[in-house]
C-alpha positions as CSV (number, residue, x, y, z in Angstrom):
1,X,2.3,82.2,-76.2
2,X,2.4,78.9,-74.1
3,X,3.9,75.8,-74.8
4,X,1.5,73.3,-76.0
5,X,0.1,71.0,-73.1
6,X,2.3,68.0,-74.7
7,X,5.6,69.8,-74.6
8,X,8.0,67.6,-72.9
9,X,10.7,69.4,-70.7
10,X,14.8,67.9,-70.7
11,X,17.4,68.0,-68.0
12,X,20.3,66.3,-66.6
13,X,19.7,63.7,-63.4
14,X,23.0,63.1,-60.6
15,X,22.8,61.1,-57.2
16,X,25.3,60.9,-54.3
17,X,25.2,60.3,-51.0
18,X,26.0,57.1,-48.3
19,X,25.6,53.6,-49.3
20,X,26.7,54.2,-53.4
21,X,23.4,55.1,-54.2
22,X,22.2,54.5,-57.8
23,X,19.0,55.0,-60.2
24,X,17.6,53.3,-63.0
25,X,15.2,55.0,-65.5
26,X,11.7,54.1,-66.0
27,X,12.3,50.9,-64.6
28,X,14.6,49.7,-67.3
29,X,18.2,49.7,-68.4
30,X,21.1,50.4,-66.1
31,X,21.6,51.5,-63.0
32,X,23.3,55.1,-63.0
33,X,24.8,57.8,-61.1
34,X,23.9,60.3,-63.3
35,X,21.8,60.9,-66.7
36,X,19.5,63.1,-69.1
37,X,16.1,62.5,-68.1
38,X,13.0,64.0,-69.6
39,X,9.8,65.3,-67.3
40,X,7.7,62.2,-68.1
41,X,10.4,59.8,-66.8
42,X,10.4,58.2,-63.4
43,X,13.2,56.9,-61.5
44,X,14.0,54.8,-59.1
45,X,16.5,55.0,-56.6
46,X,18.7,52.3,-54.7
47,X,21.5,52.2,-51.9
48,X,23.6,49.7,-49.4
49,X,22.5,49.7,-46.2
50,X,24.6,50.2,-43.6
51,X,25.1,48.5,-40.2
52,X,21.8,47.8,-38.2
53,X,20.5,50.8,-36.6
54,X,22.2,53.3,-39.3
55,X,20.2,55.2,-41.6
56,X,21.9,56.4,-44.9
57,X,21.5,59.5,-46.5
58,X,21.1,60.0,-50.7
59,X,20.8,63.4,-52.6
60,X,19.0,63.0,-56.1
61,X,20.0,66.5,-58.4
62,X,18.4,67.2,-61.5
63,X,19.1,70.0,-63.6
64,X,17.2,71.5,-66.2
65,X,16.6,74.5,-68.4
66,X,13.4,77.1,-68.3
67,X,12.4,79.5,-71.0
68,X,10.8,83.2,-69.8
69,X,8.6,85.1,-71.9
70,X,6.2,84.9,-74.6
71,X,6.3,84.6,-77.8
72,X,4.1,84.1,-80.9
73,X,6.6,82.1,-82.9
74,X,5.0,79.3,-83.7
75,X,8.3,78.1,-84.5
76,X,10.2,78.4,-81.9
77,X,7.2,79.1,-79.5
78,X,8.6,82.1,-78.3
79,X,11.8,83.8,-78.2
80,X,12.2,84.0,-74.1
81,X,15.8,83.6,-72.2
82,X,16.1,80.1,-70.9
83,X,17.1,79.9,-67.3
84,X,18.6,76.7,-65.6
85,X,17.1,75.4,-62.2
86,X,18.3,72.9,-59.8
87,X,16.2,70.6,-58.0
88,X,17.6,68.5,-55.1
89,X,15.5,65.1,-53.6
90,X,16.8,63.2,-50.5
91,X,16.4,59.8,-49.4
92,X,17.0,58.3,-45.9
93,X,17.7,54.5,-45.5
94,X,17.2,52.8,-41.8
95,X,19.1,49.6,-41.9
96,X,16.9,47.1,-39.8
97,X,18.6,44.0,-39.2
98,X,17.5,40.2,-39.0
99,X,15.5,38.8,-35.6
100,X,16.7,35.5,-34.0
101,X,15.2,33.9,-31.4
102,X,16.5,31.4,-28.4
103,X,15.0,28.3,-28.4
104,X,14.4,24.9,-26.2
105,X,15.3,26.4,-22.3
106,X,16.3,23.4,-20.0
107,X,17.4,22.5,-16.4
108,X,19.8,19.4,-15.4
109,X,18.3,18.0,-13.7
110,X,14.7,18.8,-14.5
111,X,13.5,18.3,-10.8
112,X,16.5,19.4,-8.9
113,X,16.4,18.9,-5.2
114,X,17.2,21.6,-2.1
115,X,21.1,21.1,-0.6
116,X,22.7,23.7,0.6
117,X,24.9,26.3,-2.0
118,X,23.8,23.1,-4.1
119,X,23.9,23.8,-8.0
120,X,22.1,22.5,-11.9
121,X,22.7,23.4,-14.6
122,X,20.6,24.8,-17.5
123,X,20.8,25.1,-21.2
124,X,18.6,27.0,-24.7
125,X,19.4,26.3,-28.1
126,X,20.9,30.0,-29.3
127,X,19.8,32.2,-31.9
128,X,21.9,32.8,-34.8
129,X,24.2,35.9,-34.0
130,X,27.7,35.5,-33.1
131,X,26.9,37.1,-29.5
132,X,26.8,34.4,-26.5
133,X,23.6,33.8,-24.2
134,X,23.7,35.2,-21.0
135,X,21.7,34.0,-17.9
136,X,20.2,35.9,-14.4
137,X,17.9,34.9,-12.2
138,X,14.3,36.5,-11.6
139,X,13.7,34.7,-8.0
140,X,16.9,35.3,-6.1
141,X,15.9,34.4,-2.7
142,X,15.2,31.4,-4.4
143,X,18.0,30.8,-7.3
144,X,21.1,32.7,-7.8
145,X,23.2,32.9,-11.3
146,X,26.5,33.9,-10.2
147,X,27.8,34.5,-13.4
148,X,26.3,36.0,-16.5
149,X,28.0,34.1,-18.6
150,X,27.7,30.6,-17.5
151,X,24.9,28.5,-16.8
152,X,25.3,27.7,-13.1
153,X,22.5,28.3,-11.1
154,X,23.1,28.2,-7.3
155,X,20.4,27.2,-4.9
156,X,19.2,29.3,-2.0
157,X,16.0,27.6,-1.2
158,X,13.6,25.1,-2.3
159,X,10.5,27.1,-4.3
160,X,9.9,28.1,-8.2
161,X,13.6,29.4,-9.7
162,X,12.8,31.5,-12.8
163,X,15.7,31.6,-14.8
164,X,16.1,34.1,-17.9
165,X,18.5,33.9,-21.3
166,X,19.2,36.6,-23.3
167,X,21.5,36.6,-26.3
168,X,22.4,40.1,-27.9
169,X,22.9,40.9,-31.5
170,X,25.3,41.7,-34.2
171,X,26.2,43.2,-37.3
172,X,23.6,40.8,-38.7
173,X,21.1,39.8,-36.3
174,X,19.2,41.8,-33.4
175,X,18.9,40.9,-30.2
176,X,16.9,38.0,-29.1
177,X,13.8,38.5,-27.2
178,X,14.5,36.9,-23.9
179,X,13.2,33.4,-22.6
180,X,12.8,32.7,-19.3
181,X,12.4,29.1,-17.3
182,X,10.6,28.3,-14.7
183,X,11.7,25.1,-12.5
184,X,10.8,24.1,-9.6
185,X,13.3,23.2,-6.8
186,X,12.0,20.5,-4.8
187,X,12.2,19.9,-0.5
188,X,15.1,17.7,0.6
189,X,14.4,14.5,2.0
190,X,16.4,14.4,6.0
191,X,17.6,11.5,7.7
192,X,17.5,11.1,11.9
193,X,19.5,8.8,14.0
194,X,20.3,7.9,17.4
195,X,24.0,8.8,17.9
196,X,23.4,7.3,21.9
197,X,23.4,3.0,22.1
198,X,20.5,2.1,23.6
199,X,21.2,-0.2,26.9
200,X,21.3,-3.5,26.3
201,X,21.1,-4.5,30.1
202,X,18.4,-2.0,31.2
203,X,16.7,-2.9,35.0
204,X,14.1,-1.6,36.4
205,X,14.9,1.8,38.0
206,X,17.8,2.3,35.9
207,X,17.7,5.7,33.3
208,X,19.0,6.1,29.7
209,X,20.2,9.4,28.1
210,X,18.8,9.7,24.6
211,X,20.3,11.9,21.7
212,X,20.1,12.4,18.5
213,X,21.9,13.4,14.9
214,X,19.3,16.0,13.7
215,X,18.6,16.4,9.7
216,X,19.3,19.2,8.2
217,X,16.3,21.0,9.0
218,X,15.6,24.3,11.4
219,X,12.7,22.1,13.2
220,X,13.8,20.7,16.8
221,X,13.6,17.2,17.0
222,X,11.7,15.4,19.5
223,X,10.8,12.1,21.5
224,X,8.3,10.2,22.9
225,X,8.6,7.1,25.0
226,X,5.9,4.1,25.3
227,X,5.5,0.9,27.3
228,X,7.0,0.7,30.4
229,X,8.8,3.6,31.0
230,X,8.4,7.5,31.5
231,X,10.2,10.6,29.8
232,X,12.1,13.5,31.3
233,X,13.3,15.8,28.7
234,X,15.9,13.5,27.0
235,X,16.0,11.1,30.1
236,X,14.4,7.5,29.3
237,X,13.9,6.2,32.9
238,X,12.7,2.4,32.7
239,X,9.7,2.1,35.6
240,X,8.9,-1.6,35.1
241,X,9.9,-4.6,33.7
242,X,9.4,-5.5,30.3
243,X,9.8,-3.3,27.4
244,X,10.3,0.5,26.3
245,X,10.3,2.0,22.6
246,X,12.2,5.5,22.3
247,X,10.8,7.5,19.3
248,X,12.6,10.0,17.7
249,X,11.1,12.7,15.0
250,X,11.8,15.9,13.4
251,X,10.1,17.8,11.2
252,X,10.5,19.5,8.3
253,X,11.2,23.5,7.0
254,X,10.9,25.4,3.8
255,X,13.9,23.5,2.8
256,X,13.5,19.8,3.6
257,X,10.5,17.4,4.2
258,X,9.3,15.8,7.5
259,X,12.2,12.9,8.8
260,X,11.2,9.7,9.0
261,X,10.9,8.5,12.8
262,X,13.5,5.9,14.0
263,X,12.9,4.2,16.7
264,X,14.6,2.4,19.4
265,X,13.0,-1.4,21.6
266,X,15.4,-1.3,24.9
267,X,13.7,-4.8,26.7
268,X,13.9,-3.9,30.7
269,X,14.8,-6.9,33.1
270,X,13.9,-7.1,36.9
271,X,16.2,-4.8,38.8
272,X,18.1,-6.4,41.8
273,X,17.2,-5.7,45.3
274,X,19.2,-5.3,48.9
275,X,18.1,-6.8,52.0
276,X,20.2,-5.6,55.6
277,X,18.9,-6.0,58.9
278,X,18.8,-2.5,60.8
279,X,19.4,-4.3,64.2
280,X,22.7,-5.1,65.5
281,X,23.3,-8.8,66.7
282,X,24.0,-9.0,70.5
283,X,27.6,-9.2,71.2
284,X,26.9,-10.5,75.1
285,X,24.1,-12.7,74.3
286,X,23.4,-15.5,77.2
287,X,21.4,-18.8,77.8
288,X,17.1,-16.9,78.5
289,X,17.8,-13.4,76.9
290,X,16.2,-12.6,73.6
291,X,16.9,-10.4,71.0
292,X,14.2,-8.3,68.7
293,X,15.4,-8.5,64.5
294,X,14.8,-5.7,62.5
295,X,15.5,-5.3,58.7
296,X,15.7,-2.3,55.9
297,X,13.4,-4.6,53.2
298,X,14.2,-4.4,49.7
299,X,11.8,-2.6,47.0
300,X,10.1,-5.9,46.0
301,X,6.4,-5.7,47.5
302,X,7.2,-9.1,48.7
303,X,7.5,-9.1,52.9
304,X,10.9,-10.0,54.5
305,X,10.4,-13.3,56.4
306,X,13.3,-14.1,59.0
307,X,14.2,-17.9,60.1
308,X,16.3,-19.2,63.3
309,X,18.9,-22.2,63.3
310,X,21.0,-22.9,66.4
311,X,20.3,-23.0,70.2
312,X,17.6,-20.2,69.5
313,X,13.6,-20.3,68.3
314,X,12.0,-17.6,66.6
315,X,8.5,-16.1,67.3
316,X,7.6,-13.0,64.9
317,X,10.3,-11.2,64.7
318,X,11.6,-12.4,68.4
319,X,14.9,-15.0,68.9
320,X,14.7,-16.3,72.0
321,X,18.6,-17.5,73.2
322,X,17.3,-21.0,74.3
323,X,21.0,-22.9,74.7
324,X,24.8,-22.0,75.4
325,X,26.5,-22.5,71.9
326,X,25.5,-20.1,68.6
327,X,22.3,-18.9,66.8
328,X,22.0,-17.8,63.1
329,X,19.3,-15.6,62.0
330,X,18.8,-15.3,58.0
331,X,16.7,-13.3,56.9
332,X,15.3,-13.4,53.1
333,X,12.8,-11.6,50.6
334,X,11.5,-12.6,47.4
335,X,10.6,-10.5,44.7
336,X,7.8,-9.5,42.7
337,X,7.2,-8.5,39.0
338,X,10.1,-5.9,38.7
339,X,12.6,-7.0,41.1
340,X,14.5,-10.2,41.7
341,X,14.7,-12.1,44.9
342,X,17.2,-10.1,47.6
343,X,20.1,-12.3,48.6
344,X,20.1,-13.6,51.6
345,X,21.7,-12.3,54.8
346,X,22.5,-13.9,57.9
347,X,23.4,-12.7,61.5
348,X,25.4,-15.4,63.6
349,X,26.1,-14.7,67.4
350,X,27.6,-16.8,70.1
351,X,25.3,-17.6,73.1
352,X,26.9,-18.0,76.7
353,X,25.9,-19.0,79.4
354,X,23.6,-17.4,81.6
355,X,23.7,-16.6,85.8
356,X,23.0,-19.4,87.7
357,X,20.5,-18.8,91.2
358,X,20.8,-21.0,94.2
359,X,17.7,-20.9,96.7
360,X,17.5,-23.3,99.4
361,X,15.1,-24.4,102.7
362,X,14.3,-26.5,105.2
363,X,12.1,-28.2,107.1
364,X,12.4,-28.0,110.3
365,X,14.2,-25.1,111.4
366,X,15.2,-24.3,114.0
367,X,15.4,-28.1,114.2
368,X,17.2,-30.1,117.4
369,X,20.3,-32.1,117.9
370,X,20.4,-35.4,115.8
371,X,16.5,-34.9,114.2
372,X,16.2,-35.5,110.4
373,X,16.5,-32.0,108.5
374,X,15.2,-31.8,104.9
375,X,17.1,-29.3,102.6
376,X,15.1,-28.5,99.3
377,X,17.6,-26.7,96.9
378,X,16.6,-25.0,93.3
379,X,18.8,-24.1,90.8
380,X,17.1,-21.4,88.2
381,X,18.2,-18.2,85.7
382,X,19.3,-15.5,87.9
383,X,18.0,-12.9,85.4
384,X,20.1,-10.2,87.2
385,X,23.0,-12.3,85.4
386,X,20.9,-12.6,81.8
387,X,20.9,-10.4,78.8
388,X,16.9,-9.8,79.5
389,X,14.5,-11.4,82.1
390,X,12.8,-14.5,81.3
391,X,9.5,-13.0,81.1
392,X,9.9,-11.4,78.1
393,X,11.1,-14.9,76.3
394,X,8.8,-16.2,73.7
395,X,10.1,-19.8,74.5
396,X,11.3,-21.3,78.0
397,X,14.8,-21.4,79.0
398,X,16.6,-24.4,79.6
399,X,16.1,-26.4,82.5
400,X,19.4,-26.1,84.6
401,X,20.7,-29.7,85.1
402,X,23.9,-31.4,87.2
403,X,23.9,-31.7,90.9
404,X,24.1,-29.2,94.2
405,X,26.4,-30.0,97.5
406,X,25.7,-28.9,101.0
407,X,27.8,-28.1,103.1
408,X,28.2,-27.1,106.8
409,X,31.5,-25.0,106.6
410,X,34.0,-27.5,106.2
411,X,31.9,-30.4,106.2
412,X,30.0,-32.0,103.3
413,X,26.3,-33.2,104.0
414,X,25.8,-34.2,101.1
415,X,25.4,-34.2,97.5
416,X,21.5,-34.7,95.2
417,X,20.9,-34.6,91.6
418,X,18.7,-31.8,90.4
419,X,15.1,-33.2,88.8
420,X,13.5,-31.8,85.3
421,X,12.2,-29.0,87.2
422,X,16.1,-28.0,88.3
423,X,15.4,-29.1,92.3
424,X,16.9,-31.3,95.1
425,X,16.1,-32.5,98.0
426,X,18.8,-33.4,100.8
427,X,17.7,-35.1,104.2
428,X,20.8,-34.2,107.0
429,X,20.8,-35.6,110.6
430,X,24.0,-34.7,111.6
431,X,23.2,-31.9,113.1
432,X,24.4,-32.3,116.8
433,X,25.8,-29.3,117.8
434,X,22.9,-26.1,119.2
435,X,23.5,-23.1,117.4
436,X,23.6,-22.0,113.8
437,X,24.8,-24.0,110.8
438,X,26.0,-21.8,107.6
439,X,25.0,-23.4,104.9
440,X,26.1,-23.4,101.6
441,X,24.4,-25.0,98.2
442,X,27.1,-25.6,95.7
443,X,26.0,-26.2,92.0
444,X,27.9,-28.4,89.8
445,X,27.2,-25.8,86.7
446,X,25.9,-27.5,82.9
447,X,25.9,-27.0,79.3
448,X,24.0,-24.0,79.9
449,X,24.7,-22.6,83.3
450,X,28.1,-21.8,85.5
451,X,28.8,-23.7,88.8
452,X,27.8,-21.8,90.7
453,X,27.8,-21.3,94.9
454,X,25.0,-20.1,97.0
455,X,24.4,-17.5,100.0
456,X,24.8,-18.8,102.9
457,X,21.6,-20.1,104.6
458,X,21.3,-20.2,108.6
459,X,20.3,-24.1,110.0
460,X,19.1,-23.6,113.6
461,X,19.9,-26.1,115.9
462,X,18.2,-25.8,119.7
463,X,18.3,-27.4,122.7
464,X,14.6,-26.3,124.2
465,X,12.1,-29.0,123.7
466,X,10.5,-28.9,120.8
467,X,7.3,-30.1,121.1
468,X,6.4,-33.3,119.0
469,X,2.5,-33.4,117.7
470,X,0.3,-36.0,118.8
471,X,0.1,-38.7,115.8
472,X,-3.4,-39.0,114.6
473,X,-2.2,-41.9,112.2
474,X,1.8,-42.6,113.6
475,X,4.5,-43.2,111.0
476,X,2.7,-42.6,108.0
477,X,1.0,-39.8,108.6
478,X,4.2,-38.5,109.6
479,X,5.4,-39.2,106.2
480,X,2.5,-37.9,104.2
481,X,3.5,-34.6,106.1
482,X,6.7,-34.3,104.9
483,X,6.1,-35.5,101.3
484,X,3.4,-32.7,101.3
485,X,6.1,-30.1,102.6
486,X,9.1,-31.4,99.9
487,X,5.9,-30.8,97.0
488,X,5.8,-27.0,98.4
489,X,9.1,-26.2,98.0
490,X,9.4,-27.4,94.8
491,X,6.2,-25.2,94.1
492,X,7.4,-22.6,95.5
493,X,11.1,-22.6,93.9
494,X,9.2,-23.5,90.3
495,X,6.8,-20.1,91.0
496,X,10.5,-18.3,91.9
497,X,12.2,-19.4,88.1
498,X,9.2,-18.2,86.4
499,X,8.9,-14.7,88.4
500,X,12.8,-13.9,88.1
């Protein structure tokens, strides 16, 4: 027979296992390691949990007794062998331990700027294990973190740095999920100078070598000139007067911005200029020669102009040598908007004196013994004895000036004065003696030309009748004659200076 349906069945309860596991009965009472428990009762069981990550392990026992058989004693319902019967239950417990988190992430400064292997700083409030944050970089061509454990963060470029934090866990706390920070790092600003002094006495035609002290970017710099002067790589040459601004710029890279352009004002004066004569003054220069000036002009556009002082004249570019004594020539340029006026220069050369030429005549010759015998004498340039002829002369030459003497070998016939044109006239009747007369001119030499002696010239004296013309109108018609004759020769001797 079968135990009613209310029976209720006895045994004994034990647990053991990790993390001193316990139970307590129904919900109520103490908590045990071990008691009698009937079927209807419920337990529940607790245990220490171990370090995070650790699961424990508890083993609930119970024992109790079971009756085989039948029986039909209601009294005893039945009279089977009882037969006890372990039961085991196990529990597993995962400790899981307590989250943190890493709070308020920071930069110092919070808008750093590019410089090279240039650091900041940055900071997070920590979570609330024991463990220390630790810090890396998630851009490093951008930001580097050197070392985990501190919180430098090296620059490598300007750009977004993205740093992360990470704290781990401990016996209490797990790990904290990690933060990151995202910053930006910003372009350096680059300063450009002149390291050359610009000229503070620039002329025109005079150059200037420009350079620079770069920024720190990769970018070349460059210049640019304006006003009145040109560029040649880093050559400033100054092409006119007035003024010239040198501009220097660079730009900017991935790492720094654009330079700010300095600039240099050089004001440009006028430039001087030389002036030299390319002819040579005449080292023999005499009374009626001349002497053609030439000069190697400055750069002015202005033209060279020359001037005479002296015994000279000046026609175009043409000194004429007019007196014995000295002649300066100066020649001068002035100059224009770029350049100032040349100097001056000067050329002074003596002036000698010039060959003297003796012609004489006469009228009548042959002549006879004791008639009157006119001698015209000229005294002119001998332009075999002058640095140049006197045709080429601009200006005439001096008149010679002094007086001439004949005389007849030994003996004087006489002595004249020359007139303005350089001529004399002599009239000799002591010619006596038939045959020829050498006759000599001698000139008393001026200022401007040497005494001076002539050829001889051959007088004639015969003794054959010379036949005398019938007078048409006597004495003074005889006069006229020879007036008209003395006219000639002067002509004549005038027409001879010119043509020498």
């Amino acid at each position: 027979m079968k135990a009613p349906a209310d029976t209720v069945a006895w045994g004994g309860a034990r647990i053991s296992g990790d993390g001193s596991p316990e139970f307590q009965v129904n919900g109520a009472g103490a908590w045990v390691k071990e008691a009698i428990v009937s079927s209807n009762d419920q337990l529940t069981v607790r245990m220490t949990a171990g370090n995070k990550g650790t699961t424990g392990t508890a083993t609930l026992t119970l024992h109790s007794g079971q009756t085989t058989g039948e029986t039909t004693d209601t009294s005893t319902w039945g009279n089977g062998a009882t037969v006890m019967q372990e039961t085991n239950a196990t529990f597993e417990l995962t400790s899981n331990a307590v989250a943190q988190t890493i709070t308020n992430p920071a930069a110092s400064p919070t808008a750093p700027v590019y410089a090279p292997n240039g650091t900041f700083t940055v900071s997070a409030t920590a979570g609330a294990s024991t463990s220390p944050l630790s810090y890396s970089s998630q851009t490093t061509s951008i930001c580097t973190v050197p070392d985990a454990s501190k919180n430098i963060v090296t620059m490598q470029s300007a750009g977004d740095c993205t740093i992360a934090f990470d704290q781990a866990g401990d016996s209490t706390y797990a790990a904290a999920p990690q933060v990151t920070l995202t910053g930006t790092i910003a372009k350096a600003a680059q300063t450009l100078s002149f390291s050359s002094a610009a000229p503070t006495n620039a002329k025109v035609g005079d150059n200037y070598t420009a350079t620079t002290n770069s920024g720190g970017s990769t970018s070349t710099g460059t210049l640019a000139v304006a006003g009145n002067c040109s560029l040649s790589v880093s050559t400033v040459i100054f092409d006119a007067a007035g003024s010239c601004t040198v501009t220097a710029s660079q730009l900017g890279d991935a790492n720094y911005l654009d330079a700010t352009s300095v600039t240099q004002t050089i004001p440009i004066g006028k430039a001087n200029q030389t002036l030299a004569f390319s002819s040579t003054a005449p080292t023999n220069a005499k009374v009626g020669g001349s002497y053609s000036v030439t000069t190697t002009s400055g750069k002015s556009t202005s033209l060279v102009t020359l001037a005479a002082t002296g015994n000279c004249s000046l026609a175009g570019s043409t000194v004429s040598l007019d007196a014995y004594g000295s002649c300066s020539v100066t020649a001068s340029q002035k100059g224009d908007a770029n350049y100032l006026d040349a100097p001056d220069v000067t050329q002074t050369f003596s002036i000698a004196q010039s060959g003297s030429g003796v012609n004489i005549i006469s009228t009548p010759n042959p002549s006879q013994p004791g008639q009157d015998v006119m001698f015209s004498v000229s005294v002119s340039l001998d332009s075999t004895k002058s640095l140049k002829s006197q045709n080429s002369l601009t200006k005439a030459v001096a008149v010679p000036t002094g007086t001439v003497t004949l005389t007849d070998s030994t003996t004087t016939l006489g002595t004249a004065t020359l007139d303005a044109s350089g001529n004399a006239t002599l009239t000799v009747k002591s010619f006596t003696t038939v045959g020829t007369h050498s006759i000599v001119a001698s000139y008393s030499g001026d200022a401007n030309y040497p005494a001076f002696q002539s050829a001889a010239f051959t007088q004639t004296v015969s003794a054959a009748p010379v036949a005398t013309p019938v007078p048409l109108f006597g004495e003074l018609w005889e006069k006229l004659l020879l007036s008209l004759m003395v006219v000639s020769v002067s002509a004549l001797c005038l027409l001879m200076r010119r043509a020498a």
